[in-house]
C-alpha positions as CSV (number, residue, x, y, z in Angstrom):
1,X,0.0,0.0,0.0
2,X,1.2,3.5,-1.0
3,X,2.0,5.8,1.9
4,X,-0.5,8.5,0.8
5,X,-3.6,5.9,0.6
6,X,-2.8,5.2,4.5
7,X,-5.3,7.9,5.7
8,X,-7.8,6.1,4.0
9,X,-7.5,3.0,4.1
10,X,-7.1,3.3,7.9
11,X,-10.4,5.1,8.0
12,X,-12.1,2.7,5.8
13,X,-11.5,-0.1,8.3
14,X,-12.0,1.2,11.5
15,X,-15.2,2.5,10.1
16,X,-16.0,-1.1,9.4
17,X,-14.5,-2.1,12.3
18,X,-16.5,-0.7,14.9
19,X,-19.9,0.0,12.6
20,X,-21.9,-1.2,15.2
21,X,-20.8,1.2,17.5
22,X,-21.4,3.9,14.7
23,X,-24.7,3.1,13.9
24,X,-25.7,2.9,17.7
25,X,-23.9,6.4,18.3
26,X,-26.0,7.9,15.2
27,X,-29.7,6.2,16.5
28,X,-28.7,7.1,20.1
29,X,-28.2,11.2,18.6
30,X,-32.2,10.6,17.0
31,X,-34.2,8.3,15.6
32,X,-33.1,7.3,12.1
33,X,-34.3,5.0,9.0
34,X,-31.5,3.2,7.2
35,X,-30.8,5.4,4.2
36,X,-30.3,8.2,6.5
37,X,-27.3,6.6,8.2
38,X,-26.0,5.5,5.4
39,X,-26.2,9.0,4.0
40,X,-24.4,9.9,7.3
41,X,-21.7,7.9,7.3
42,X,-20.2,8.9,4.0
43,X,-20.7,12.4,5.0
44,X,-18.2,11.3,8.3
45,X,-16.1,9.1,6.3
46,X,-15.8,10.0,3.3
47,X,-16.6,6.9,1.2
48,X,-20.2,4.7,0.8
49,X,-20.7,1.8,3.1
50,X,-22.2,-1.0,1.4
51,X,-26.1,-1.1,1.9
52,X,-26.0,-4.7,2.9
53,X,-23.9,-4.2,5.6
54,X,-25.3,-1.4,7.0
55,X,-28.2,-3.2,7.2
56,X,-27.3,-6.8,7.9
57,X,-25.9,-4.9,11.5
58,X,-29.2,-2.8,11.9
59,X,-30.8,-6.4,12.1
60,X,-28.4,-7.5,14.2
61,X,-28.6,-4.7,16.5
62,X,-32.6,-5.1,16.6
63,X,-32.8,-8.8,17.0
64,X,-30.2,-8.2,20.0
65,X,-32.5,-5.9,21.8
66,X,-30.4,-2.2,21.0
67,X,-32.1,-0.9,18.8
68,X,-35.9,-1.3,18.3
69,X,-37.4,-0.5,14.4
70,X,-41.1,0.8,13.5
71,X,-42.2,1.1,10.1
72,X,-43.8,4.4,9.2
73,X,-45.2,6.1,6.0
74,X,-44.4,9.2,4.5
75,X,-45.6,10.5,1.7
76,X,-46.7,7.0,0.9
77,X,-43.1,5.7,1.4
78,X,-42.8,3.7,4.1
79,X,-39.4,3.2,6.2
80,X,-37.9,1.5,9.4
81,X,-37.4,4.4,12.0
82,X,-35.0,3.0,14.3
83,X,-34.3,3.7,18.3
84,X,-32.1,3.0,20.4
85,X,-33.2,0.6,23.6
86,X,-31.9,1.3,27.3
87,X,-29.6,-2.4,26.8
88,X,-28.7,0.2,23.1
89,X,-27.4,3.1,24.9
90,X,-25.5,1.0,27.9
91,X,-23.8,-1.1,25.1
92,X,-22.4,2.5,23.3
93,X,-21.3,3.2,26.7
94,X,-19.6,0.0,27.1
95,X,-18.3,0.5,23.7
96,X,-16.7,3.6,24.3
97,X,-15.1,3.2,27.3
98,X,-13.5,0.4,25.7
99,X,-12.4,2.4,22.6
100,X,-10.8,5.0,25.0
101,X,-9.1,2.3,26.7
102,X,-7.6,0.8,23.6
103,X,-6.2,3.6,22.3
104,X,-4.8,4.8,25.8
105,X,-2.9,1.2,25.6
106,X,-1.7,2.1,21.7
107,X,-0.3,5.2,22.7
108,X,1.6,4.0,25.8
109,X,3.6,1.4,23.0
């Protein structure tokens, strides 16, 4: 891998890396349908997320109990609004206190 592509290529996976704790983080901000985070998250990173992942997690998430979805119509559209659960909002915490403490440990060496 060239130097410059780094950057990237770091982002990339530690947005796929942790896109559980991303999309929990986003619901937990407001309630969200799927297209909208997936319209967020290339506005953070920079680059699409497949649509099948993003939503093969969301399923997870919902089936797990940290998230809960409700279909809703809009303009005769109808969409999954998803919500983040009490179990939803203690796992993000969980989540980033164990981010935190990971990267304390990287930069001791």
């Amino acid at each position: 891998m060239k130097l410059e592509k780094v950057p990237d290529a770091y982002n990339r996976r530690l947005a796929r890396a942790f896109l559980d704790f991303w999309l929990l983080s986003l619901i937990a901000q407001k309630p969200r349908w799927g297209y909208e985070v997936i319209s967020e998250l290339r506005g953070r990173f920079g680059f699409s997320m497949g649509v099948s992942s993003v939503y093969s997690v969301l399923y997870f998430l919902e089936d797990e109990g940290y998230i809960m979805g409700e279909w809703e119509s809009l303009n005769g559209r109808r969409r999954r609004i998803y919500k983040i659960s009490a179990n939803g909002i203690k796992a993000l915490q969980i989540g980033k206190s164990s981010f935190v403490n990971a990267l304390k440990k990287f930069e001791e060496g």
